[in-house]
C-alpha positions in Angstrom: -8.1 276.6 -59.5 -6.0 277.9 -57.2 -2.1 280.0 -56.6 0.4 278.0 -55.5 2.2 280.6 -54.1 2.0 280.5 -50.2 1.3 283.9 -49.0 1.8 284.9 -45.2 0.1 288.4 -43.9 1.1 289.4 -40.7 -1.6 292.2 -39.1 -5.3 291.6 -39.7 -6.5 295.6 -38.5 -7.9 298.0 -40.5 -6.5 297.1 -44.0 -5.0 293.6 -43.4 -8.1 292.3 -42.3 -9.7 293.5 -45.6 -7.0 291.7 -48.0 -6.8 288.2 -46.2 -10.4 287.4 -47.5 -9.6 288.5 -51.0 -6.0 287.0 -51.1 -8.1 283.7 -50.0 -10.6 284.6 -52.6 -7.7 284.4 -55.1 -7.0 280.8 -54.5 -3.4 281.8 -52.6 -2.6 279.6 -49.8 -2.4 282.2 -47.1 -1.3 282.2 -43.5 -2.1 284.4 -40.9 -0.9 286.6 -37.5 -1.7 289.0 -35.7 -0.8 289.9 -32.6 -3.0 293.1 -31.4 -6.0 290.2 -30.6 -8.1 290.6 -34.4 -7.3 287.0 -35.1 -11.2 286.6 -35.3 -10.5 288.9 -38.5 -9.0 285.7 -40.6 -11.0 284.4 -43.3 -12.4 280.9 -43.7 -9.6 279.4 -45.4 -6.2 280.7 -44.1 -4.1 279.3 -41.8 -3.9 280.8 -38.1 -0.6 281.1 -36.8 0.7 281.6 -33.4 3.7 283.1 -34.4 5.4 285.8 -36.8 8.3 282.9 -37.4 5.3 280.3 -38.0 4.1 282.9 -40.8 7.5 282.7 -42.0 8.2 279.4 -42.0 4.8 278.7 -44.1 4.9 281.5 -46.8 7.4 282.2 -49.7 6.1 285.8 -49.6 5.0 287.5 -46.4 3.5 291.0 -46.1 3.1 292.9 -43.1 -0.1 295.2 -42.2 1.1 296.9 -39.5 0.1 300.6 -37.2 3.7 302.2 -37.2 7.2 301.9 -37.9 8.0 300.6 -34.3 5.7 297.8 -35.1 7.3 297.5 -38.3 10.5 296.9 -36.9 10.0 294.9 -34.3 8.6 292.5 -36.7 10.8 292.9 -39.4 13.8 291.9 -36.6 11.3 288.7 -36.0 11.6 287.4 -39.4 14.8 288.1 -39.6 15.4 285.6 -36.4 13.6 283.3 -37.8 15.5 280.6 -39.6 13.1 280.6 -42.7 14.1 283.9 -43.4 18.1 282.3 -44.1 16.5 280.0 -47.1 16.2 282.6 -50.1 13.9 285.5 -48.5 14.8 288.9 -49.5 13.6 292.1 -47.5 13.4 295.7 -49.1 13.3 299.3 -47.7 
C-alpha cells in the first residue's frame, strides 16, 4: 500500500508545496525542507527536516523546488557536502 522509495523535496513554495501532499498521497515516504519559512506547507505524513543534509541523508531521491538558479546552487553545493551524497547519489544538469 505504499512506495518504498524514500523521496526527499527540498522547497515547499509555490509548486513544491503542491507536490509534497500528492507525493504523500502516493504512499512515498517523503521528507521535507525548506528554508524560506513555508514549513507549515508539509503535509500530514512527511518528515520535517532541519536540514538540506538531513533531506539527504533520509531520501534515495531528492528533488529540489526552488526560486532561482542562485538558490539552486547553493543547494546543490549542500548536498554535495553532505556525506550521503558519497553513497551512490548521482546529480544531472
Amino acid at each position: 500500500d505504499g512506495n518504498s522509495l524514500k523521496i526527499g523535496l527540498v522547497g515547499l513554495g509555490e509548486m513544491g508545496g503542491r507536490m509534497a501532499p500528492r507525493l504523500v498521497a502516493a504512499g512515498y515516504r517523503l521528507a521535507v525542507y525548506d528554508a524560506a519559512g513555508t514549513i507549515a506547507r508539509a503535509p500530514d505524513g512527511a518528515d520535517v527536516c532541519d536540514s538540506v543534509a538531513a533531506v539527504v541523508r533520509r531520501a534515495e531521491l531528492v528533488l529540489l523546488s526552488l526560486p532561482d538558479g542562485a538558490v539552486v546552487d547553493n543547494v546543490v553545493g549542500e548536498i554535495a557536502a553532505t556525506d550521503g551524497a558519497s553513497a551512490g547519489g548521482k546529480s544531472s544538469s
